[in-house]
C-alpha positions as CSV (number, residue, x, y, z in Angstrom):
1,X,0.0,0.0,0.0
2,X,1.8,3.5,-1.0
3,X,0.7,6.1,1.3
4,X,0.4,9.6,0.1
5,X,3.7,11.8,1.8
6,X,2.9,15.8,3.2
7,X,6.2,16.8,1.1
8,X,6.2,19.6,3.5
9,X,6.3,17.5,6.3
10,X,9.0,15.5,5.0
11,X,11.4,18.3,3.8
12,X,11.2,19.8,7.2
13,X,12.2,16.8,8.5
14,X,15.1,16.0,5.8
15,X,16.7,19.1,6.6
16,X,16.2,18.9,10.8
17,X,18.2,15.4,10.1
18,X,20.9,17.4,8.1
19,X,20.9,20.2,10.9
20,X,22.0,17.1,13.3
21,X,24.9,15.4,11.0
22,X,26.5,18.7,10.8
23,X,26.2,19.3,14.2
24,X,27.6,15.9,14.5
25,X,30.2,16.8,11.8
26,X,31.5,19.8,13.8
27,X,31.5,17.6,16.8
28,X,33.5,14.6,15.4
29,X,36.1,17.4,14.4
30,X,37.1,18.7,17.5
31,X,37.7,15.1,19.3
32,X,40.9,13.9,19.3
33,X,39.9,10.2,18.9
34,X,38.3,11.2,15.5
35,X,39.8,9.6,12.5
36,X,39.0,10.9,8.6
37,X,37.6,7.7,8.0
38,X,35.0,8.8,10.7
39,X,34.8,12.3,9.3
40,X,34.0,11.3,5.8
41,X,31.6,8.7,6.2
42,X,29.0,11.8,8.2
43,X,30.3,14.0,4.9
44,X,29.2,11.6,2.5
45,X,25.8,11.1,4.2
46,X,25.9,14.6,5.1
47,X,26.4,15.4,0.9
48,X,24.4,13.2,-0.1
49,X,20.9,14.2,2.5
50,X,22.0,17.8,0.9
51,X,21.6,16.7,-2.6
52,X,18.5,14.7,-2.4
53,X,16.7,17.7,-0.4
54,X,17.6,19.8,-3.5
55,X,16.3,17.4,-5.7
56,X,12.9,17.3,-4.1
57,X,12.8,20.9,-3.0
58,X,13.3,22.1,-6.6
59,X,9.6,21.7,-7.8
60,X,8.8,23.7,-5.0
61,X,10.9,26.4,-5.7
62,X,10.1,26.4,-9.5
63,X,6.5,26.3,-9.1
């Protein structure tokens, strides 16, 4: 069964879970038990969360 998604809803909650990697991000970076293995994997998610919240933002934007 597909149920229909508030896109609003979910946007809003995309970009609260991108607010928390980069917090996370900036966190990771100032302990001193961090590697960049650590570091990257956050980035990547971090980069990728980014790029699918433009993708599904952008019909919002150009409507």
């Amino acid at each position: 069964m597909c149920l229909p998604i508030d896109d609003t809803a979910m946007l809003c909650w995309l970009k609260n879970q991108r607010a928390v990697l980069e917090a996370w991000r900036n966190e990771l970076t100032c302990r001193p038990e961090t590697t960049d293995t650590m570091i990257n994997r956050v980035e990547q998610h971090y980069n990728w969360l980014s790029e699918e919240i433009s993708r599904l933002d952008a019909p919002r934007r150009a409507a």
